[in-house]
C-alpha positions as CSV (number, residue, x, y, z in Angstrom):
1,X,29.6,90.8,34.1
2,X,28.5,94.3,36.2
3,X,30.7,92.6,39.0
4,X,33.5,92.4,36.4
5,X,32.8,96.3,35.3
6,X,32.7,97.6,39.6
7,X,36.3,95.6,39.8
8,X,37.4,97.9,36.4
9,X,36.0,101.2,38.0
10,X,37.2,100.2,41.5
11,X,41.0,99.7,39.6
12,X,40.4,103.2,37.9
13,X,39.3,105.4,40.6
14,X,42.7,103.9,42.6
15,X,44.8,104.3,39.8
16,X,44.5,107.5,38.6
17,X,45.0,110.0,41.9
18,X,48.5,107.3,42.3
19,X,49.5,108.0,39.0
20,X,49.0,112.0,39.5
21,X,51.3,111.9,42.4
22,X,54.1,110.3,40.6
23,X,56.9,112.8,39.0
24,X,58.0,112.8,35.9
25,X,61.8,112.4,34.5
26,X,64.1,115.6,35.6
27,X,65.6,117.4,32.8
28,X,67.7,120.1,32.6
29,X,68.7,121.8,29.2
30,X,72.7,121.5,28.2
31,X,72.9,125.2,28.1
32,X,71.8,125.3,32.0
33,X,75.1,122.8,32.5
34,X,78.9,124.1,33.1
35,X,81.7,121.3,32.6
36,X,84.6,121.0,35.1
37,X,87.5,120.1,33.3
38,X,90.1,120.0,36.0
39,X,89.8,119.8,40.2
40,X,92.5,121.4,41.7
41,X,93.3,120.7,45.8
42,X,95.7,123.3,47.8
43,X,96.2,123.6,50.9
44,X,94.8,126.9,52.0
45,X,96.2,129.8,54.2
46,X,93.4,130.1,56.2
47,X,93.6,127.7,59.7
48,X,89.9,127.5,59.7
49,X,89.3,126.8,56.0
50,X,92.7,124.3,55.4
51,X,91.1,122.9,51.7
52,X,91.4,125.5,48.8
53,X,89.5,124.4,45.5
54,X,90.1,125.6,42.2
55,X,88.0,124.8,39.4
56,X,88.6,125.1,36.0
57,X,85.3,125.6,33.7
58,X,85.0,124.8,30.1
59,X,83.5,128.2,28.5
60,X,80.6,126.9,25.9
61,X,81.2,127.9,22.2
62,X,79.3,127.9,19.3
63,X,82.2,126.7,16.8
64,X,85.5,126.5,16.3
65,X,86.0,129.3,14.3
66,X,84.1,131.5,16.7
67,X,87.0,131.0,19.2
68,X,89.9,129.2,17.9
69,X,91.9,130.3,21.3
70,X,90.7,128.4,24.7
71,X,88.8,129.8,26.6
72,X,88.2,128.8,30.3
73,X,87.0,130.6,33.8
74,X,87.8,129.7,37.0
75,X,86.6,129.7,40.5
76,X,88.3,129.2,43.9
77,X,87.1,128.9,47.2
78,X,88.9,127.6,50.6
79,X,86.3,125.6,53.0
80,X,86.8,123.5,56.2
81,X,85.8,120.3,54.2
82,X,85.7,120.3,50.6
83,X,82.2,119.3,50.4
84,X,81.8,123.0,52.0
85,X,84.0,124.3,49.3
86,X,82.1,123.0,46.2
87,X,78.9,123.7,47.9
88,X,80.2,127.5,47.7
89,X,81.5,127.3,44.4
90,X,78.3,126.4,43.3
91,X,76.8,130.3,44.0
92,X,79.9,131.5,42.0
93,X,78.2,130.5,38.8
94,X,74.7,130.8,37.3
95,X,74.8,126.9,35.9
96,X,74.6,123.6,37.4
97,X,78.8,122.6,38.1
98,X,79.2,119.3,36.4
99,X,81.9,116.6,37.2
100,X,81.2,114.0,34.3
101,X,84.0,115.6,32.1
102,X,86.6,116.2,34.9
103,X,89.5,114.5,33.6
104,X,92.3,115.6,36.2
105,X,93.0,116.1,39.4
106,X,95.8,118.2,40.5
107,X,96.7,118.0,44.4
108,X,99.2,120.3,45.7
109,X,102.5,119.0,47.4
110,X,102.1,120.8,50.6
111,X,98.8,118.5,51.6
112,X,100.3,115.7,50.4
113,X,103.3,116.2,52.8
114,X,100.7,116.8,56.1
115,X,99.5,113.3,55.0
116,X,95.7,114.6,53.6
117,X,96.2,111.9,50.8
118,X,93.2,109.8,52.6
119,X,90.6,112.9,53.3
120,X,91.2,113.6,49.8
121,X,90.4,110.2,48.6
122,X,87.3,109.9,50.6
123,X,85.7,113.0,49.1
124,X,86.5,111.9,45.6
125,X,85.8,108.5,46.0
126,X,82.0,109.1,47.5
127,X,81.2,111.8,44.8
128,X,79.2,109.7,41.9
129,X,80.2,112.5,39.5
130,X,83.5,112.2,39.4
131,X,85.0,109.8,37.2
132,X,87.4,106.9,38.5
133,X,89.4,107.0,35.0
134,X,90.3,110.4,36.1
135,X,94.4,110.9,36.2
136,X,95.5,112.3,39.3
137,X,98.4,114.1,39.6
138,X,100.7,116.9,42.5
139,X,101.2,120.2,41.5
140,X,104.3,122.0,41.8
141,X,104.4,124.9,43.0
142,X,101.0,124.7,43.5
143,X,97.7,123.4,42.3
144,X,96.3,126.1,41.3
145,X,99.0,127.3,39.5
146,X,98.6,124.5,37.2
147,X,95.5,124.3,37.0
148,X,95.1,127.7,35.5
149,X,98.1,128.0,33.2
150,X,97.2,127.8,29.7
151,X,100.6,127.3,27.6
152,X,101.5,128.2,24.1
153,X,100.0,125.9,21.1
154,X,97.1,124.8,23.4
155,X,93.7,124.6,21.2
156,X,89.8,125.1,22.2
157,X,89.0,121.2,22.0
158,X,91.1,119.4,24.3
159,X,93.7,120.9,27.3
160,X,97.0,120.4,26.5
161,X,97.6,118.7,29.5
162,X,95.7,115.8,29.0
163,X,98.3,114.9,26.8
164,X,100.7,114.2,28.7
165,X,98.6,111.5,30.7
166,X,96.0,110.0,27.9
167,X,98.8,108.1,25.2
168,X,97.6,109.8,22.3
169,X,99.7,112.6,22.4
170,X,103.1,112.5,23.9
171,X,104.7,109.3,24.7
172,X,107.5,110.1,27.1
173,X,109.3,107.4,28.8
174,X,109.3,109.7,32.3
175,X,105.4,110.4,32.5
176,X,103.9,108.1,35.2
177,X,99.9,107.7,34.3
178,X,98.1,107.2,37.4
179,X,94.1,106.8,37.6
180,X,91.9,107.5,40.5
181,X,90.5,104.3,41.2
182,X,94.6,102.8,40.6
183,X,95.0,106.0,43.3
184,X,92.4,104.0,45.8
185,X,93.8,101.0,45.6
186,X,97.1,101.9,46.0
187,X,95.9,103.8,49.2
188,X,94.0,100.9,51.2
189,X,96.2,98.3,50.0
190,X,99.5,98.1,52.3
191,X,101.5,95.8,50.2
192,X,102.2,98.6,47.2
193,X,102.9,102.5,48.1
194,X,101.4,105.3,45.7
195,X,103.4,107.4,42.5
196,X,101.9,110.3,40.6
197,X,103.7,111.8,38.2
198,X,104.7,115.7,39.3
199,X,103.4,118.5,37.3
200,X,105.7,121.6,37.2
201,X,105.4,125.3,35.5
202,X,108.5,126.3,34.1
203,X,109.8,130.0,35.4
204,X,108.7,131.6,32.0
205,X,105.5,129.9,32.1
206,X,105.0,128.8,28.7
207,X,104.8,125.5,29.1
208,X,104.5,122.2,31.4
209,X,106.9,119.8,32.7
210,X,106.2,116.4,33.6
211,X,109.6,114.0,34.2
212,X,109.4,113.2,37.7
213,X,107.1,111.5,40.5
214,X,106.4,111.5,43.9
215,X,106.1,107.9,46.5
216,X,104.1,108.4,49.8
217,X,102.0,106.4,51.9
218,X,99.8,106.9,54.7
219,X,102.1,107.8,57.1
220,X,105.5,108.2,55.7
221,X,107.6,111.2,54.3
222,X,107.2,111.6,50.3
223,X,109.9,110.6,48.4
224,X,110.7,112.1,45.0
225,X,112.0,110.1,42.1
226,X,114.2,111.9,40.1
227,X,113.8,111.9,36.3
228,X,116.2,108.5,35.4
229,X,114.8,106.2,38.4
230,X,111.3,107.5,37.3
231,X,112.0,105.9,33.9
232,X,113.7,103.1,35.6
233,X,110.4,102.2,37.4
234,X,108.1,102.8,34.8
235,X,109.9,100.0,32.8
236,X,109.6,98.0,35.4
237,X,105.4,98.1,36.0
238,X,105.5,98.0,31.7
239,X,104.2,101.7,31.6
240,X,106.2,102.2,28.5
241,X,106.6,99.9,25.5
242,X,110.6,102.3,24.2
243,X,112.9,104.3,26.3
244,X,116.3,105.9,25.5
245,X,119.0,104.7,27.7
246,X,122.8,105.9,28.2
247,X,126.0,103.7,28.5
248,X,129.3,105.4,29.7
249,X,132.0,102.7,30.3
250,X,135.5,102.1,29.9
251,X,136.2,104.9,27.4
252,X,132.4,104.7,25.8
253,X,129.5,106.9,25.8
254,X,126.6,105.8,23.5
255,X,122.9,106.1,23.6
256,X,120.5,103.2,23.2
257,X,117.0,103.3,21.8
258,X,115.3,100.7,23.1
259,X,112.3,99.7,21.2
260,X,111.3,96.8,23.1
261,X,110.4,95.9,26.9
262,X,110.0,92.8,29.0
263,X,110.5,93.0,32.3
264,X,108.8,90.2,34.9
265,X,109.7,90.4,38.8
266,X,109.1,87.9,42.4
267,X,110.1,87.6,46.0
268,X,112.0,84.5,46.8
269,X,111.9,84.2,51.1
270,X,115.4,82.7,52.2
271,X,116.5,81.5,55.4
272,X,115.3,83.5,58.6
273,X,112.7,85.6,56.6
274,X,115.5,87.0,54.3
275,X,113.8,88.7,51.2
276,X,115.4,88.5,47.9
277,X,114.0,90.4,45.1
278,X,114.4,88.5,41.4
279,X,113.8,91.3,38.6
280,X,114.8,90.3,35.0
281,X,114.1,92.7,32.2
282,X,114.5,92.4,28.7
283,X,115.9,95.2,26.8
284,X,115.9,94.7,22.8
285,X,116.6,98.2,20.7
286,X,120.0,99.7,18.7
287,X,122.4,102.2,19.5
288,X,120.9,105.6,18.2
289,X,124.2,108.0,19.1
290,X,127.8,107.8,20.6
291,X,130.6,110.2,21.3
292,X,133.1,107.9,18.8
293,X,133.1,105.8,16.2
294,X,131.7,102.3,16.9
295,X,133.0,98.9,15.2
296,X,129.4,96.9,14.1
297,X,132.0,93.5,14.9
298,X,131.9,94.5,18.2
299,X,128.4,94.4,18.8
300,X,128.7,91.7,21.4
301,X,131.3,93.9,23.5
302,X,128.9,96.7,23.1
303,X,125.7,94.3,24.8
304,X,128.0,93.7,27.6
305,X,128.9,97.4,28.3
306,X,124.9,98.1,28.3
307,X,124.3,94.9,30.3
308,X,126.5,96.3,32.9
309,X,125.3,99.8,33.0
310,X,121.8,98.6,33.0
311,X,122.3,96.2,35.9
312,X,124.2,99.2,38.1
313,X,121.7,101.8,37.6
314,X,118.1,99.6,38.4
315,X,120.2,98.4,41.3
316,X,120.8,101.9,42.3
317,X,117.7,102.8,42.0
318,X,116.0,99.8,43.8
319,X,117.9,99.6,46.4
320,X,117.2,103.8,47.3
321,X,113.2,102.7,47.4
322,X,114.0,99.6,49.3
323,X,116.5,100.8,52.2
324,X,113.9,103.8,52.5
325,X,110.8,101.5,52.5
326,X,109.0,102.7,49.5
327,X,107.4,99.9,47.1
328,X,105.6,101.3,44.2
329,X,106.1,98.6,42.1
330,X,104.0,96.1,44.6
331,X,106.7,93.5,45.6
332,X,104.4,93.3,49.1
333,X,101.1,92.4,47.1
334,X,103.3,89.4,45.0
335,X,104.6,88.1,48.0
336,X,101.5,87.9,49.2
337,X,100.3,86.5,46.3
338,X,103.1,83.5,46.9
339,X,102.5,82.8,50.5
340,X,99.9,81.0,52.1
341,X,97.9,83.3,54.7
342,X,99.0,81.3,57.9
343,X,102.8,81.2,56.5
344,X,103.0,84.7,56.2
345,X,104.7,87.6,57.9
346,X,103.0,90.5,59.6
347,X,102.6,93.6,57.9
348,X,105.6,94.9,60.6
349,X,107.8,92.3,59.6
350,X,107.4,91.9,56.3
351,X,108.2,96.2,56.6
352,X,111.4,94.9,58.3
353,X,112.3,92.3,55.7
354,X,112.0,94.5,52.7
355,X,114.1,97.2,54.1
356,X,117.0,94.8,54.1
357,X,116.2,92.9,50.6
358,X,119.0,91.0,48.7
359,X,118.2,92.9,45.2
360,X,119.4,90.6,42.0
361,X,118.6,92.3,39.0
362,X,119.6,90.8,35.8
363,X,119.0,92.3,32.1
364,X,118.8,90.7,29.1
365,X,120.5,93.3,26.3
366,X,119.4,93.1,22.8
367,X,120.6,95.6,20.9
368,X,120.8,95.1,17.4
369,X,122.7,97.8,15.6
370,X,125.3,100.4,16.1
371,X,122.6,102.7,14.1
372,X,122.3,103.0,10.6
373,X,125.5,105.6,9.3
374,X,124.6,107.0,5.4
């Protein structure tokens, strides 16, 4: 028994100066805390400092009624590495700088065009605080323009331009949605090229505009979709369940609201490495305006005309990604996905290949009104 009760002490006398050398749980207070609600990346005038960061802060209030009106402040600072910028930002304010809220990135075009796209990634990709659900977006004309414009209407709760990206607000067929980790994949994978939807101030500055996008890759020139092929390809990767489409043939000029969207896509390889691309979309919806009277007998006729059109204009638009080399829709990664990994064609000639794609498109109208006339 005493040789039980040495063994206790023994334990106790070991224990105890451990235990007073361990630390206890941090904690920091909420009110000690400042939320980042947007990142924005220029490129910077200074040659020594090329990164400018602009942070816009969430300003704490106590209720709504206190301030109805947002309220935000915002910091900027230019750094050789962004690291070294945020590391300076952090003496601009007299609260910890927290990341967990940041739900946008802006990135101005003019880094994006000296191919920076990787640097960028790296930083955001390493930083645990930083969400990978976050939307990334360019900025046009810069950044920090849009990061600090506050338009008309916007409330205290929640930036207005969230709505654009998040599907609660507006649901515009021309929005592309784009997530940070969909942003990382998209930029180590070399079978599918990036899109981010382009943020632009309009000259009076009351409000945002977001209907086009921008392609790149590692190493090419940026290509800008316009608003219509932006649509186009968005119905093709399923990021929108309606759209409004336009027919103008052979004397007619009606508008289609199309309610319903299937669209499915492969790579057949022909003879001699010849790529064909198959796309087949589905199209189901009813004619919402025309310049003339429209017959409901000659619906069929009318399916026909919006057949046609719809065929010439995702041909057109196809074929200016493919003769250019762009691939946002990932026509590399499913014919990868097809052919076995001895069969298949280096990434050089499979480059070659796509540039010179057969395209066959073929949609499936559905329309099933001319619109309901009181």
């Amino acid at each position: 028994m005493p040789k039980k009760q040495n063994k206790t002490k023994l334990f106790l006398l070991v224990l105890i100066p451990i235990i007073t050398l361990l630390s206890g749980c941090e904690f920091k207070d909420i009110d000690k805390d400042v939320f980042v609600s947007m990142i924005g990346i220029d490129k910077s005038e200074e040659e020594d400092k090329p990164y400018k960061i602009t942070l816009k802060l969430y300003v704490p209030t106590a209720s709504f009624k206190q301030s109805p009106e947002p309220e935000y402040s915002y910091i900027s600072h230019s750094g050789e590495t962004l690291t070294e910028a945020i590391r300076i930002l952090e003496t601009y304010s007299d609260k910890e700088l927290e990341f967990g809220h940041t739900k946008l990135i802006v990135i101005g075009e003019e880094l994006l065009k000296e191919n920076k796209a990787m640097e960028l990634l790296d930083f955001l990709m390493r930083r645990p605080d930083i969400q990978l659900i976050s939307w990334v977006a360019v900025g046009r004309p810069s950044a920090e323009k849009i990061v600090k414009m506050i338009p008309k209407g916007e409330n205290a709760a929640y930036p207005a331009l969230f709505n654009y990206f998040d599907g609660i607000g507006t649901e515009s067929q021309y929005i592309v949605s784009t997530y940070l980790f969909d942003f990382a994949r998209r930029m180590k994978e070399s079978s599918i090229d990036i899109i981010l939807p382009i943020i632009e101030v309009k000259k009076e500055e009351s409000h945002f505009e977001v209907n086009k996008s921008l392609i790149f890759t590692n190493d090419g020139e940026p290509h800008e979709l316009d608003t219509y092929a932006t649509l186009l390809v968005n119905m093709i990767l399923k990021n929108v369940e309606v759209a409004d489409l336009f027919v103008k043939k052979e004397g007619h000029y009606f508008f289609t609201k199309i309610d319903s969207i299937k669209s499915k896509y492969k790579v057949k390889i022909l003879d001699n490495n010849q790529v064909e691309l198959d796309i087949k979309i589905h199209l189901n919806g009813f004619i919402s305006e025309s310049k003339k009277a429209l017959d409901p007998e000659e619906l069929t006729y009318y399916n026909q005309l919006f057949k046609q059109e719809g065929k010439e204009n995702f041909v057109e638009a196809l074929t200016e990604l493919v003769k250019n080399g762009y691939d946002p829709i990932g026509f590399g990664i499913d014919y990868k996905a097809r052919t076995w990994h001895n069969k298949r064609m280096t990434d050089e000639e499979w480059e070659e290949a796509y540039k010179n794609a057969k395209i066959e498109v073929e949609v499936i109208p559905g329309l099933k009104s001319t619109g309901a006339i009181q």
